[in-house]
C-alpha positions, 0 to 999 in steps of 0.5 A, spaced: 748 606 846 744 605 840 742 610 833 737 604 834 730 604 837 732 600 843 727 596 847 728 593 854 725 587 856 725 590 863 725 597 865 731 596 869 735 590 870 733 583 873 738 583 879 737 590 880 729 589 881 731 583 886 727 578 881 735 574 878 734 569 883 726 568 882 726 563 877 720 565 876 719 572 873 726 571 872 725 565 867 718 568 864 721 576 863 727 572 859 722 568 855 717 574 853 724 577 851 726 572 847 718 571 844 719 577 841 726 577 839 724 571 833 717 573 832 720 580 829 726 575 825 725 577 818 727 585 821 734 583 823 740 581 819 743 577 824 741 575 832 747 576 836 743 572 843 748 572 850 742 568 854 746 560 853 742 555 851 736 559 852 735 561 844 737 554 840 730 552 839 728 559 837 732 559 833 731 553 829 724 556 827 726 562 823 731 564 817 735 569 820 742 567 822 742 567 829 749 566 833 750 565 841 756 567 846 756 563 852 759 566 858 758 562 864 761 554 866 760 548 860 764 543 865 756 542 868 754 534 867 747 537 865 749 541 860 752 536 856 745 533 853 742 539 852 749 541 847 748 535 844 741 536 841 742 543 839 750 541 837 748 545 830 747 551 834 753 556 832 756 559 839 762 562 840 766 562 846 769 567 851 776 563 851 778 557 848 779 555 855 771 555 856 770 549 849 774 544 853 768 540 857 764 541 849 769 540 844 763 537 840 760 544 840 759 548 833 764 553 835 765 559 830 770 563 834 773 565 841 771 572 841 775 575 848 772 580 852 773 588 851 772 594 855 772 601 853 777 605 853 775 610 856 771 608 862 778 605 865 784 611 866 791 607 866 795 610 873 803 610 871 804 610 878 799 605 882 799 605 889 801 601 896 794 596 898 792 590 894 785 590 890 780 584 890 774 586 885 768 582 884 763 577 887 765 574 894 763 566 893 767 560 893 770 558 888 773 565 887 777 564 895 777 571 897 780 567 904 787 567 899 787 574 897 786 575 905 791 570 906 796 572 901 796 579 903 796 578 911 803 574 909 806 579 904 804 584 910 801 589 904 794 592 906 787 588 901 781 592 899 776 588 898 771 592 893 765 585 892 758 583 892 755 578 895 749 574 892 743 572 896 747 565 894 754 566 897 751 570 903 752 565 908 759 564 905 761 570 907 758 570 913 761 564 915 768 564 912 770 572 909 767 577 915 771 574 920 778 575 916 775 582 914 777 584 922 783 581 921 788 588 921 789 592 913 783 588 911 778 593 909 771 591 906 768 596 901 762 593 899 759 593 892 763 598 886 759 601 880 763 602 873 764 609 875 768 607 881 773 601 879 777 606 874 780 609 881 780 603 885 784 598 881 789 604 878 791 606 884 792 599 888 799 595 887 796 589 884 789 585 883 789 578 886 785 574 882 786 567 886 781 563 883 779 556 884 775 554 878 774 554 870 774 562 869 770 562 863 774 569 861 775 573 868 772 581 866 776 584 872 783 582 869 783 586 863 780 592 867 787 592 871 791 592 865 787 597 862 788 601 868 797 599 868 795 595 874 798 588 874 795 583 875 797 576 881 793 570 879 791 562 879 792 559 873 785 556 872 780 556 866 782 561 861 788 566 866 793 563 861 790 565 856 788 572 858 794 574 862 802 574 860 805 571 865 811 576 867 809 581 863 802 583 865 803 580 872 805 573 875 801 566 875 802 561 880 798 556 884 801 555 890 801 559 896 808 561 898 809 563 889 803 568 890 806 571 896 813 571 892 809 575 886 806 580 890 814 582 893 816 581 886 810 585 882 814 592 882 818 589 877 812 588 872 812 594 867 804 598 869 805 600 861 806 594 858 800 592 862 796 597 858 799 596 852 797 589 852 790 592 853 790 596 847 792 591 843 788 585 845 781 588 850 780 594 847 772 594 846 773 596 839 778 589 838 772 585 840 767 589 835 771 588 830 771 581 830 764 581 832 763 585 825 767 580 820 763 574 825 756 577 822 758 579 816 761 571 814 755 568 819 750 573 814 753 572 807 753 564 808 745 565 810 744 568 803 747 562 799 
């Protein structure tokens, strides 16, 4: 929401109109956003750009200010000479965890992510089925959430997409573990619908297996007082406590013993926690003080 004149630079979002995995018209409507973006540089104070890479030559030609988010994987050996030639280029990190594979990078800030506080209810109570919230693809092993939950004999909800990508996975390897008993499928969710389903489940498995650049769905079941079982992969120890907003650990018997021993963590201080650290407004202030630093040096 903007007091602003918004413009899209698609009518509705790329993924939505089945157009994310055309690298075409993806690639071209990103590009026709970005042209129009710098050639109106000389309205704006500061450009605050989340397409990765994508702006670094852009933002060479003009004067305005320009600051980048990176939110994806850096550990990819293609990316490393295309940061090497924009290394001047200020981007700032979603954890420190995500610089590790580009410490060269001119690294302004870590900003975490935050959520609004009232799209997420806290639930003092919870509830008695275990959530997994988010894609089904390998690298977040949706295979351990199920297999976990199977062994600690307390029934999984699985609220996750499945990408054109991942669709052959799933297929594969997931639906026949979904058949297995107090394992339900529920698809896809929208943003209305996680509030309840992560506030009424005992905890969220997180069982990741890659370098989680921030993992969005764990600040959502702290907002929610939902606890949170995760593998300490990429950025988890940093985002989450572990005994206090729920318990890390990487082998499989020490995530079983978590889901039995996770009554213990306190689903107030979960959300505590989100309060102080992953409140939207948390991340806008430090977005704000960024701006004004990135503008007042830009002006010298």
């Amino acid at each position: 929401m903007t007091s602003a004149k918004l413009h899209a630079g698609y009518p509705k979002a790329l993924r939505l109109a089945g157009l994310a995995q055309v690298a075409a018209n993806g690639l071209g409507n990103h590009m026709a956003m970005l042209s129009q973006v710098y050639e109106h540089a000389d309205d704006f104070d500061i450009i605050h750009c989340h397409l990765d890479y994508w702006t670094f030559a852009f933002s060479r030609l003009v004067a305005t200010p320009s600051i980048t988010t990176l939110h994806g994987r850096l550990d990819l050996d293609e990316l490393a000479p295309i940061f090497q030639q924009f290394k001047d280029r200020p981007v700032i990190s979603i954890s420190d965890a995500q610089r590790k594979p580009l410490p060269s990078v001119n690294w302004v800030a870590t900003v975490h992510h935050g959520v609004p506080r009232e799209h997420l209810h806290f639930n003092p109570n919870g509830g008695k089925y275990l959530a997994f919230l988010g894609r089904i693809a390998p690298e977040k092993r949706p295979d351990i959430a199920i297999q976990v939950a199977r062994k600690a004999g307390i029934p999984l909800k699985i609220a996750a997409k499945v990408d054109e990508v991942d669709r052959e996975y799933f297929k594969t390897t997931i639906e026949p573990m979904i058949q297995a008993p107090n394992v339900e499928y529920i698809g896809e969710i929208n943003e209305t619908q996680k509030s309840e389903f992560l506030g009424n489940a005992l905890a969220l498995l997180f069982t990741i297996d890659w370098p989680e650049p921030f993992g969005l769905v764990m600040i959502e079941a702290m907002a929610c007082g939902t606890p949170v079982i995760a593998r300490p992969c990429g950025s988890v120890p940093e985002v989450m406590r572990d005994g206090v907003t729920g318990f890390i650990a990487s082998e499989f018997d020490d995530l079983v013993a978590a889901v039995k021993k996770v009554d213990s963590i306190s689903r107030a201080a979960c959300r505590e926690e989100y309060e102080h650290r992953f409140a939207v407004d948390v991340m806008a202030e430090k977005y704000e003080r960024i701006y004004r630093e990135l503008i007042a040096i830009n002006r010298r």
